[in-house]
N, C-alpha and C positions, 0 to 999 in steps of 0.2 A: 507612582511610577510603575510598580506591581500591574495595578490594574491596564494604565496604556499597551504592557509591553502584550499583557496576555490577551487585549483587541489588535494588537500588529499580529501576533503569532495564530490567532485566527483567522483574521481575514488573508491573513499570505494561507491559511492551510484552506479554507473554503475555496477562495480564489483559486487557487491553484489545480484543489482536485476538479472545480467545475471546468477551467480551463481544458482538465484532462480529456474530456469529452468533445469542448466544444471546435478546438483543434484540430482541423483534418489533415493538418502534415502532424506524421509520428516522430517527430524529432520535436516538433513545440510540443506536446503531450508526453514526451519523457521530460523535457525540460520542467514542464508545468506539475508533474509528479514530484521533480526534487523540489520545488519549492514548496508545495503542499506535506514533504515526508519532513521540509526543514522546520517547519512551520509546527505540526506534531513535536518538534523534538524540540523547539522550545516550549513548548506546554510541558512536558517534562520534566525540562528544566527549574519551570517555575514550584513544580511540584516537588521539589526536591528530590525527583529520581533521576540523579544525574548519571547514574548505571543504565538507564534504560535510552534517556536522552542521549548517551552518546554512541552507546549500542544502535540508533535510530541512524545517525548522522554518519558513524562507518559501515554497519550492514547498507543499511537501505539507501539512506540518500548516495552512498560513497558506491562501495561495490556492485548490490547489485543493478542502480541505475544505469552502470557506467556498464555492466555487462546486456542490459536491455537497448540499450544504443548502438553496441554492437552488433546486437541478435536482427534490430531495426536498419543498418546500414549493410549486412553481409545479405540477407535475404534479399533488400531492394524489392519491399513490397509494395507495388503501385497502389492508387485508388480506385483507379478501374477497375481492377480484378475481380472485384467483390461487386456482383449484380444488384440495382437498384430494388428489386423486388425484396432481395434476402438486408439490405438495409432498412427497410421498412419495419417488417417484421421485427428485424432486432431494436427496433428502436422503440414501437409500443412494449415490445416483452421489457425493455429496460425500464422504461417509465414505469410501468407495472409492478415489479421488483422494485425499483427504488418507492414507489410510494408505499407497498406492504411494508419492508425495511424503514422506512421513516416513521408511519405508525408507530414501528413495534418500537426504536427509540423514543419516541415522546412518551412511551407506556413505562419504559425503562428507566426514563425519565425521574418520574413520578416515583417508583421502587429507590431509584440512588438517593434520591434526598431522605429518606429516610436511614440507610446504611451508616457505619459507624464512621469514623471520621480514621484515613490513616494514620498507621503507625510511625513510628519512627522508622522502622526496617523496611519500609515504604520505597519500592527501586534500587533496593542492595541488592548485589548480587546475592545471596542469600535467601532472601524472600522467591527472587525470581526461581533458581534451581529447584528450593522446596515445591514450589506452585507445577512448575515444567517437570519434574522427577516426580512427583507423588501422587497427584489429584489428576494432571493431565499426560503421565506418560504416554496414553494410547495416542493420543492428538500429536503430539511431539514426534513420534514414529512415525506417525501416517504421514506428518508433514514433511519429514526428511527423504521418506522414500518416494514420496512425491516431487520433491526439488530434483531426487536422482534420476527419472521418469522424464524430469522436463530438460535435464542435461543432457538426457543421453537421445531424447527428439533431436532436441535443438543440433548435437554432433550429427546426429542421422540427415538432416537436412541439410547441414551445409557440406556435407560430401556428395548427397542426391545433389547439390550444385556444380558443386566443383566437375562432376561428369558429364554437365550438360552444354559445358563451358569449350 
């Protein structure tokens, strides 16, 4: 049973994040994103970090999808906007990236099976703070004041609307 649940909870999360791409309405691509972050948060589950799996399922799947839907529906960004020339481009640079990135997991790959096998304290809360407070505080910072940078755009733009209105 184990095994089935953890090829449903992958193929909903591959599925979904490729969906995320392949989508050109942005409303199926956040939809295709919560099924891909749900799909994440049952691996979790199976892994016995039900701290981190349910942390997945109210941050990400719940709030902040629900607040990228909105950010998607209050701007009403068309598809035309964006010139066929500058899709191009972003499209080899993607492919580019994603296949440097896929290398570098299959290499990564290869490093984890050797790694030690988790602990018990494996997605308590506990593990996680020591990891996010000690080893990665700067990362954690950088991340925070980055979310406030992207709130405080994201307000800056929809008053740049509101006036045009």
């Amino acid at each position: 049973m184990h095994t089935f649940v953890f090829f449903v909870a992958a193929g909903m999360a591959l599925v979904g994040s490729t969906l995320v791409f392949v989508f050109r309405n942005t409303v199926y691509s956040v939809v295709s994103l919560i099924t891909a972050l749900t799909g994440v948060a049952v691996l979790f589950f199976q892994l016995d970090a039900a701290f981190i799996g349910a942390l997945q399922i109210i941050l990400y799947a719940g709030a902040i999808l629900v607040l990228f839907l909105f950010v998607v529906m209050l701007l009403n960004v068309h598809s035309d906007e964006m010139g066929p020339d500058r899709r191009k481009f972003q499209k080899v640079l993607a492919m580019v990236v994603g296949a440097v990135l896929f290398g570098y997991l299959m290499t990564l790959g290869g490093a984890l099976r050797s790694a030690d096998p988790p602990t018990s304290e494996f997605g308590s809360a506990r593990s996680l703070a020591e990891v996010f407070f000690s080893r990665h505080v700067l990362a954690f910072e950088l991340t925070s004041f980055l979310l406030l940078a992207a709130m405080i755009g994201a307000v800056l733009l929809a008053r740049r609307g509101e006036g045009d209105a």
